[in-house]
C-alpha positions in Angstrom: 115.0 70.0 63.5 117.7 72.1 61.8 120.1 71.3 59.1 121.7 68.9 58.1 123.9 71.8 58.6 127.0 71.9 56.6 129.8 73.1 59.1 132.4 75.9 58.4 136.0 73.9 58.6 136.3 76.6 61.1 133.7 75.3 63.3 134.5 72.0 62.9 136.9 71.7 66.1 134.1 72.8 67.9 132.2 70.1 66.9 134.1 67.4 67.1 134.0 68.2 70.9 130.4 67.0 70.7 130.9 64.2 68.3 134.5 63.2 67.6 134.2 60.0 69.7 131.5 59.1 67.9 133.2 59.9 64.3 136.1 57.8 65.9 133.9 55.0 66.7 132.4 54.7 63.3 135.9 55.1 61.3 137.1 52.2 63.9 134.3 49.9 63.7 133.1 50.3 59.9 136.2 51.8 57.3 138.3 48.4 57.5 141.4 50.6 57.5 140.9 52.3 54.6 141.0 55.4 56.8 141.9 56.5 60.0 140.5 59.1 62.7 143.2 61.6 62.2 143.1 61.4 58.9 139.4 62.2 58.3 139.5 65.1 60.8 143.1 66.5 58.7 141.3 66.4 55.8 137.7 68.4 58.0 140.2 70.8 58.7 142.0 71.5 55.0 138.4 70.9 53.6 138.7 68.0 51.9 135.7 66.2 53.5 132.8 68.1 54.6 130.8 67.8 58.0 127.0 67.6 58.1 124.9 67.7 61.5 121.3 67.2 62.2 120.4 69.2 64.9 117.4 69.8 67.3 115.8 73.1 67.6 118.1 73.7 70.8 121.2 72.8 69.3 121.3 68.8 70.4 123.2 66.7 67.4 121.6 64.0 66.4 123.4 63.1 63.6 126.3 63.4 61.5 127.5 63.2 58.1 131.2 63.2 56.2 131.2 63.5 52.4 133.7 64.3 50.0 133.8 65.1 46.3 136.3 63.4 44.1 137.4 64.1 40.8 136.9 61.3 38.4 137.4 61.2 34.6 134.1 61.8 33.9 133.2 64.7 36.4 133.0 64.8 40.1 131.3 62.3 42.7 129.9 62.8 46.0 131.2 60.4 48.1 129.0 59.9 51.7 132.0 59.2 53.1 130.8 58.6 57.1 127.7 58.7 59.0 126.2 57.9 62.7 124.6 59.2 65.7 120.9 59.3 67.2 118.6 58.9 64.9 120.5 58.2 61.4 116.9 57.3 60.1 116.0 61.1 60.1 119.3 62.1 59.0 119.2 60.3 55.7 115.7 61.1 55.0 117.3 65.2 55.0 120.1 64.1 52.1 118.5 66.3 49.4 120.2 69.5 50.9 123.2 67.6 50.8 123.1 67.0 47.3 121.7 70.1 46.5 124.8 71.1 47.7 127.0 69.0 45.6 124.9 69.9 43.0 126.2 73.6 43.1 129.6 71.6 42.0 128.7 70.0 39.0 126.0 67.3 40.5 124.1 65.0 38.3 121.6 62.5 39.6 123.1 60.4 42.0 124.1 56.7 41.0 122.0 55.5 44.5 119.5 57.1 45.4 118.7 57.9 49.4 116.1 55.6 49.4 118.5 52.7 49.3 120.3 54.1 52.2 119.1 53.6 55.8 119.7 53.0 59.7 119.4 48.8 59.1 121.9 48.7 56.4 124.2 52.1 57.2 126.9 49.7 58.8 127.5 47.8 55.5 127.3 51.1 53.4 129.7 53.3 55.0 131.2 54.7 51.9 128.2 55.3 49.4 128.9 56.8 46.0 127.0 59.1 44.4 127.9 60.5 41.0 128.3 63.9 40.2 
């Protein structure tokens, strides 16, 4: 398995080829408007969400992540904005990378910990918080 992988906004039309319907899907089904399709890939593009894939050895996604870090008053927040595919189980269990990364940012401990996220209750937990 590779990654999660954190994709070059560069890269990221290329991508979406592979998984935008599925992105699509998840923002339709799960974000009860508070986002749209377009606007989540604008803001992959200007950088202002991120996009994680899990990845077989030979390149086969088998899941995907959106995050975003937000300013708040008392630092900065990882936000796991998005999150679907094949085997989301395995996905999550990979989310130290991720906040590794964020850490590089200013992270702290996150408020939830990735233990408390998983497959059975993704679809009620689209947006999860963690604080930076």
């Amino acid at each position: 398995m590779i990654g999660p992988v954190l994709i070059a906004k560069e890269n990221v039309p290329v991508i979406l080829q592979a998984i935008g319907t599925d992105i699509e899907d998840v923002v339709d089904t799960f974000t009860m408007g508070y986002c749209t399709y377009n606007q989540v890939v604008l803001e992959l593009y200007n950088a202002q969400r991120q996009l994680w894939i899990l990845a077989t050895d030979d390149m086969h996604i088998q899941g995907w992540l959106v995050t975003k870090l937000l300013n708040i008053a008392f630092g900065r927040r990882l936000v796991l904005d998005l999150f679907g595919g094949k085997d989301v189980d395995l996905l999550l269990s990979h989310l130290e990378k991720v906040e590794d990364w964020a850490k590089q940012y200013g992270a702290t401990e996150p408020s939830r910990t990735r233990d408390q996220v998983s497959a059975r209750n993704y679809a009620s937990m689209v947006s999860i918080t963690f604080v930076i």
